[in-house]
N, C-alpha and C positions, 0 to 999 in steps of 0.2 A: 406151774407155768401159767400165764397172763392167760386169758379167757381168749382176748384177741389175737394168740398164738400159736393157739391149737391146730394139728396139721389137717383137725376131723373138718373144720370151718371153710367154707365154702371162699374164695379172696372177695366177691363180691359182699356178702357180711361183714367183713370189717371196718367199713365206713359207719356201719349203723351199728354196732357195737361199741365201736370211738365215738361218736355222736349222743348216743345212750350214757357212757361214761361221762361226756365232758357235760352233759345236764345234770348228772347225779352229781357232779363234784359241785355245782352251781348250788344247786338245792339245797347240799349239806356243809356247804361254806360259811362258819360262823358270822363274814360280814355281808351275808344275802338276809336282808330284811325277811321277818315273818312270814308276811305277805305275799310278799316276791317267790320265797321257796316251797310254800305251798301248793303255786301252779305245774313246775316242773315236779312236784312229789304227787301229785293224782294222776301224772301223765306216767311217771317211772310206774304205779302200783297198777296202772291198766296194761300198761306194755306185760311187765311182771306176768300180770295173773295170764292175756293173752298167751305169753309165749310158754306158757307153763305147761298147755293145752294142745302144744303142737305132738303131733304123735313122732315115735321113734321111728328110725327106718332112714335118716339121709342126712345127709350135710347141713340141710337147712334145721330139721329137728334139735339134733346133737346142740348147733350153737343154740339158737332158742331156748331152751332150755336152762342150757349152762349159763347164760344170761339172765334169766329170771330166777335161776337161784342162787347168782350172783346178789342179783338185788334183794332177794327178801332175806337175806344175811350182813348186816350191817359190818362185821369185822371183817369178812371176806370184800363187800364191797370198797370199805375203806381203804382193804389194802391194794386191789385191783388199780382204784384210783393214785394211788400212790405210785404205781409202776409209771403210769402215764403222764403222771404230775411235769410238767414242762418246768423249769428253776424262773422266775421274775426276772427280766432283762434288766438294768440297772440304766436309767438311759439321766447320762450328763444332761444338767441343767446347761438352757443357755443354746444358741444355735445348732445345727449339727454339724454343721460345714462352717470353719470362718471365725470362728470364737478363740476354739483351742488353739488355733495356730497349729494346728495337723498338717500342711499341707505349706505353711511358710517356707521350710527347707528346699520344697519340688520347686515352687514360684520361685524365688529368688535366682533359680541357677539358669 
């Protein structure tokens, strides 16, 4: 089950667990420059070690947790990111309204 799933997770943690994810996928995306993924990869390894540290016992722990050893597992992370992966919108070239002629049928009548 996706980390962001878990029934133990508090709903208010799932913004920052999606936001966590959608940096790690930035950072670890072959066409993010050296440089670039660097910054979001010291930010994931302090979150990491922080949330490591949170003690057991509640809602907030549990995910905390389950997130930072999400991140210090790179095939676990990979596949996390995988669930969340949104598919690339495919967007026509050329205006969006007015080009294809989408709409000449409705006008004309």
């Amino acid at each position: 089950m996706s980390i962001t799933g878990r029934a133990n997770c508090e709903i208010g943690h799932l913004p920052v667990m999606a936001s966590v994810l959608a940096i790690a996928s930035v950072s670890r995306d072959p066409k993010t420059l050296t440089d670039v993924a660097a910054v979001p990869g010291g930010f994931l390894k302090e979150i990491a070690a922080a949330f490591a540290k949170v003690k057991p016992g509640s809602g907030d722990g549990c995910c905390q947790r389950s997130l930072a050893s999400t991140l210090a597992d790179p095939k676990r992370l990979e596949a996390e990111i995988d669930i969340h992966r949104h598919p690339r919108l495919e967007i026509p070239a050329g205006m969006p309204i007015g080009d294809a002629g989408w709409f000449d049928d409705v006008l004309s009548e």
